[in-house]
C-alpha positions as CSV (number, residue, x, y, z in Angstrom):
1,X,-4.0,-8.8,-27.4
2,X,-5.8,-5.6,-26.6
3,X,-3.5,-2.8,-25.6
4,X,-5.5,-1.9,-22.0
5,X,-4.2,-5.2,-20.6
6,X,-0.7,-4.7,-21.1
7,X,0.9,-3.7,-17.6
8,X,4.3,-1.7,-17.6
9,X,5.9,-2.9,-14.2
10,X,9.2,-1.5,-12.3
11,X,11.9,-4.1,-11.0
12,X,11.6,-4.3,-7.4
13,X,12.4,-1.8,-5.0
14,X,13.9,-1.9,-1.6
15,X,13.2,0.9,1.0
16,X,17.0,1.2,2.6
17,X,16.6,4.1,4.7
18,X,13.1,6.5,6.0
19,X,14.2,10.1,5.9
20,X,10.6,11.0,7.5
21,X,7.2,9.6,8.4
22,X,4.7,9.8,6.2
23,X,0.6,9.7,6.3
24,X,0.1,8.2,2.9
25,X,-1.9,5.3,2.7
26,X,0.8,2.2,2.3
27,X,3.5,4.3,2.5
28,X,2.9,5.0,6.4
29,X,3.8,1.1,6.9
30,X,7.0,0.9,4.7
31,X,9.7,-0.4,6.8
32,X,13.6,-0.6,6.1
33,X,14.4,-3.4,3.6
34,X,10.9,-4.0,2.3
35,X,10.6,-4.2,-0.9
36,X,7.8,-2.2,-3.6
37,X,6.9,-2.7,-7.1
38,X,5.4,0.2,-9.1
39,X,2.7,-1.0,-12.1
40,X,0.7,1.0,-15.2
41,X,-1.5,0.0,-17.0
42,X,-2.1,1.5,-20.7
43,X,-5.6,2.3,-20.0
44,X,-7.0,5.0,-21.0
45,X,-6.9,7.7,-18.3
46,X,-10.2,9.9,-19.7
47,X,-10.5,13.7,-19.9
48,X,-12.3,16.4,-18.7
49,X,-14.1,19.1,-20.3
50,X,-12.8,21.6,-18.2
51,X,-9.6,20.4,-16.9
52,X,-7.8,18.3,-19.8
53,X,-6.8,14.9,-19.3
54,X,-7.1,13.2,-16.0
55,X,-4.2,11.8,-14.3
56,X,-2.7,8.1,-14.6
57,X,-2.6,6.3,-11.5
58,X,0.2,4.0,-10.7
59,X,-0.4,0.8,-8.2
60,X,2.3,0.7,-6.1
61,X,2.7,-3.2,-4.0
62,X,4.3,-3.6,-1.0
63,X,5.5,-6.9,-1.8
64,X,6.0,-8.0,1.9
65,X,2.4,-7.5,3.5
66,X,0.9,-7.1,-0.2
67,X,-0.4,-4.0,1.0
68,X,-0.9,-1.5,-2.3
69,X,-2.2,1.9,-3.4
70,X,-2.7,4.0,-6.1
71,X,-1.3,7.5,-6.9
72,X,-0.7,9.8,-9.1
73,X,3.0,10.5,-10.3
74,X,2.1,13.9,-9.1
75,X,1.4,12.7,-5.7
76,X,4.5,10.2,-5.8
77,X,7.0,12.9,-6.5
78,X,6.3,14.2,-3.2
79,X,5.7,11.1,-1.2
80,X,9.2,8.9,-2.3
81,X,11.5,12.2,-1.3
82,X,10.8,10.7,2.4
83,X,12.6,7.5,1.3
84,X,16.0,6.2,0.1
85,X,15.4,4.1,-2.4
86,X,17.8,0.9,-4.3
87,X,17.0,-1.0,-7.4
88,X,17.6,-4.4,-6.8
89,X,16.4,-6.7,-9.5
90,X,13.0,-7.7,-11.6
């Protein structure tokens, strides 16, 4: 097996409460009591001359309208403080 198809997922994730709206693509359509699933893949990310190493992006799935989006973990820091979040299985 070749490492760049192996996948880390999350379990799922269900949205329990929206402290605030949100523009980000996806994210804007979250409702209370869907349910997300983050992924990664072991890909190599690349690098820049200038800048270092490029960021990892994480799919995230909405797995009620499979709806999904990419970000950073950068960018997600900052879009998931808008949500309360619950673990709630694989």
């Amino acid at each position: 097996m070749d490492y760049r198809e192996i996948i880390m997922k999350s379990k799922k994730i269900k949205i329990t409460k929206i402290h605030r709206k949100t523009k980000a693509q996806m994210f804007k359509n979250l409702k209370e009591d869907d349910l997300i699933i983050f992924e990664l893949s072991l890909k190599r990310s690349g690098r820049s001359y200038d800048t270092g190493t490029y960021a990892s992006y994480i799919k995230i799935t909405n797995l009620s309208t499979k709806e999904y989006t990419y970000k950073s973990s950068n960018e997600l820091s900052h879009i998931l403080n808008a949500f309360e979040l619950e673990e709630v299985g694989e």
